[in-house]
N, C-alpha and C positions, 0 to 999 in steps of 0.2 A: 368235865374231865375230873378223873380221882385222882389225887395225888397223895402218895402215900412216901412220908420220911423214912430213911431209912437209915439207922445209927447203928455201932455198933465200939466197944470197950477195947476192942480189938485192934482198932485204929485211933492213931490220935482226933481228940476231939476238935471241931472245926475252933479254928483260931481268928472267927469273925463272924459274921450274921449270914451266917448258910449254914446249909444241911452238907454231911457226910454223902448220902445221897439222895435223890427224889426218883421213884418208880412209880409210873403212869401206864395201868395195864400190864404190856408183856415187856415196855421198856425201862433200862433203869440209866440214868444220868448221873453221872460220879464227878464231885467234886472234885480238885487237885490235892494227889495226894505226895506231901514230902517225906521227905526220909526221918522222921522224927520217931523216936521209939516209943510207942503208944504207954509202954510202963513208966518211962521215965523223963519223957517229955525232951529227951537229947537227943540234937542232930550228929549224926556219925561227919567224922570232918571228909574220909575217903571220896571218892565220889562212885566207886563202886560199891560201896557201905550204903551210901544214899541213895542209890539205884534200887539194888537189892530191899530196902527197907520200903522204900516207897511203894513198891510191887508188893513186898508182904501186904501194908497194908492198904492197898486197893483191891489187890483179893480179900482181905479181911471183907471190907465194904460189899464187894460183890457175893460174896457168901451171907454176908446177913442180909442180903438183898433176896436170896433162892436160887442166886447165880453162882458161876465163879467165873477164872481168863478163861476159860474156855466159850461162853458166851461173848465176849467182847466183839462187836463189829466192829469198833473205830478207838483206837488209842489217839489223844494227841502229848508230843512228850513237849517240855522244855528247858531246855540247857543253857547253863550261863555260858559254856565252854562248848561252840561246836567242833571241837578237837575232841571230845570224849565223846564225838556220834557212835564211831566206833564197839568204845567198851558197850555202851547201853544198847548197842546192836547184838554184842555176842551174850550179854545177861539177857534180853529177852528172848532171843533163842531157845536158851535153859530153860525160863521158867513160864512162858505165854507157848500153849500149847498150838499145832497146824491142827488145819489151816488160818494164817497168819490173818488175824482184822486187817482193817485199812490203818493209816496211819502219818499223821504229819509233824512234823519236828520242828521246833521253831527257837532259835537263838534268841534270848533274852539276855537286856543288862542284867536284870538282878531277881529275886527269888525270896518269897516269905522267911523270915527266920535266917538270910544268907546260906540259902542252900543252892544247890549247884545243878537241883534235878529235881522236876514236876513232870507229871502223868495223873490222866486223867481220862475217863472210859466213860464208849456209852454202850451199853451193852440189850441182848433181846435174850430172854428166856426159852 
């Protein structure tokens, strides 16, 4: 198997011993990405700020990968709050293009950095 890293400045840097993403062939695996603002390493406190950002930068990812959302087969999200299923239903709406991947959502106590919202893609070229 090839496995090829895939980084990019675009997105914050991995905040542990992993890759931003690994793409193997026409697939690419994306690490979780949070709302952290790649320039200045701050989480937005909103949770639609941290929605939004984490989306910029998972497309960052999937763009230095040869992709972008429009490839994604499968999202999965996780929310410290599933009372904000909601909002992160109607921002990925806006910004993850149809037809819609797969995708499962999963309520968590807690979150890298005390963020409130992780995503994470696997995407095919």
């Amino acid at each position: 198997m090839n496995k090829e890293i895939v980084s990019t400045s675009d997105a914050p840097s991995a905040i542990g011993p992993y890759s931003q993403a690994v793409k193997t062939g026409l697939v690419v695996f994306t690490s979780g990405q949070i709302g952290l603002d790649p320039a200045t390493g701050e989480l937005g406190q909103d949770f639609e700020v941290q929605v939004r950002q984490a989306l910029k930068n998972l497309a960052a990812v999937a763009k230095a990968s040869g992709g972008s959302l429009a490839n994604a087969v499968k999202f999965t999200l996780f929310l410290t709050d599933l009372g904000q299923f909601a909002t992160a239903n109607a921002i990925m709406s806006e910004l993850v293009p149809k037809p819609y991947p797969a995708r499962s959502t999963v309520g968590v106590a807690s979150l890298p950095r005390g963020a409130q919202f992780e995503v994470e893609a696997i995407l095919v070229l």
